[in-house]
C-alpha positions, 0 to 999 in steps of 0.5 A: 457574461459567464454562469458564475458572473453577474452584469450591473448596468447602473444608468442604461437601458438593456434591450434584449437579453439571449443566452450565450452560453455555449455548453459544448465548451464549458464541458470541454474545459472542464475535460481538459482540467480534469485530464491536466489534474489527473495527468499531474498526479500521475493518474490515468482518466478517460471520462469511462468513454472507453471500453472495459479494460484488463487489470493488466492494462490498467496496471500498465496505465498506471505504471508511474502512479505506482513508482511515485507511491513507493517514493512516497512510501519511503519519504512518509515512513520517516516523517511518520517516524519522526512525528511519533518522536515528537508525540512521545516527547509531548505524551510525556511532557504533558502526561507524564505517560510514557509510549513505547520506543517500538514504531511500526508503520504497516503500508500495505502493499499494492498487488494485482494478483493471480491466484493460481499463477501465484499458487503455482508459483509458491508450489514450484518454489516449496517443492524445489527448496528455494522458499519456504512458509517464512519466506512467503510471511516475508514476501507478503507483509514486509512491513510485519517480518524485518527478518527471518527472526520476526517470522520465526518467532510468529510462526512459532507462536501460531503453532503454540497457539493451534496447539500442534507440537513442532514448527518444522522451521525451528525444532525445540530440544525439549520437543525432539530427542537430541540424540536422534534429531538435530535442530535445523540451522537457520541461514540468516541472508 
């Protein structure tokens, strides 16, 4: 007889009844199901029996969890896409309203920063001419900025907004003498 069962005699006696249950192993059963589960989904469990550990320590943990996410990050971004092929067509049908063809899907990304190691790094790169303030935009929400147009053209709107005159990424005829200053070239890559 277990705790989730329940014994019927129809026609006998029943003498003495003691518990038999034996909670060491329903709680090493429930142990071992929970490890499978998480062991199944890539995902390291330990019952918060160890000590604290690092976020380094971690990470490295749960190294496989983060390569099945990015898997799965390009797998979803097409259905996603392609649901909303079916939504505009089911807007239309049903509505007569039409959506927009422009989809955007923003996963965001996982990161376990350092502050000041990224700060330093960023500087070191700024200082030494191999990134620049589009290439961090870039870097940090890819999702926002396909290519180096997209990220222009928000900082370019950022610094209308802030009401400054030059973005030094993309200099206007109409704000420079182009007689003096020639625009800079954007390097597509």
């Amino acid at each position: 007889m277990h705790l989730n069962k329940v014994l019927v005699l129809e026609d006998g006696d029943f003498g003495s009844v003691t518990n038999s249950t034996d909670i060491d192993s329903i709680m090493r059963s429930i142990e071992h199901q929970i490890q499978h589960i998480c062991n199944n989904h890539h995902i390291a469990f330990d019952f918060g029996i160890s000590t604290q550990k690092s976020g380094v320590a971690i990470k490295l943990e749960n190294l496989e969890l983060l390569e099945a996410r990015e898997d799965d990050i390009e797998k979803f971004r097409q259905v996603e896409k392609d649901m909303f092929v079916i939504e505009q067509r089911l807007m239309d049908v049903h509505t007569g309203l039409s959506l927009p063809d422009d989809f955007i899907i923003d996963y965001t990304e996982i990161d376990f920063p350092d502050p000041a190691q990224e700060m330093a790094q960023w500087d070191w790169w700024i200082k030494h001419g191999i990134k620049d303030k589009i290439d961090y935009i870039m870097e940090t929400d890819p999702d926002k900025f396909e290519s180096r147009e997209d990220a222009i053209k928000f900082l370019d709107e950022r610094i209308t907004q802030r009401g400054e005159k030059t973005n030094i990424f993309s200099l206007r005829k109409e704000e420079t003498n182009a007689d003096t200053i020639r625009p800079l070239k954007r390097n597509i890559v």
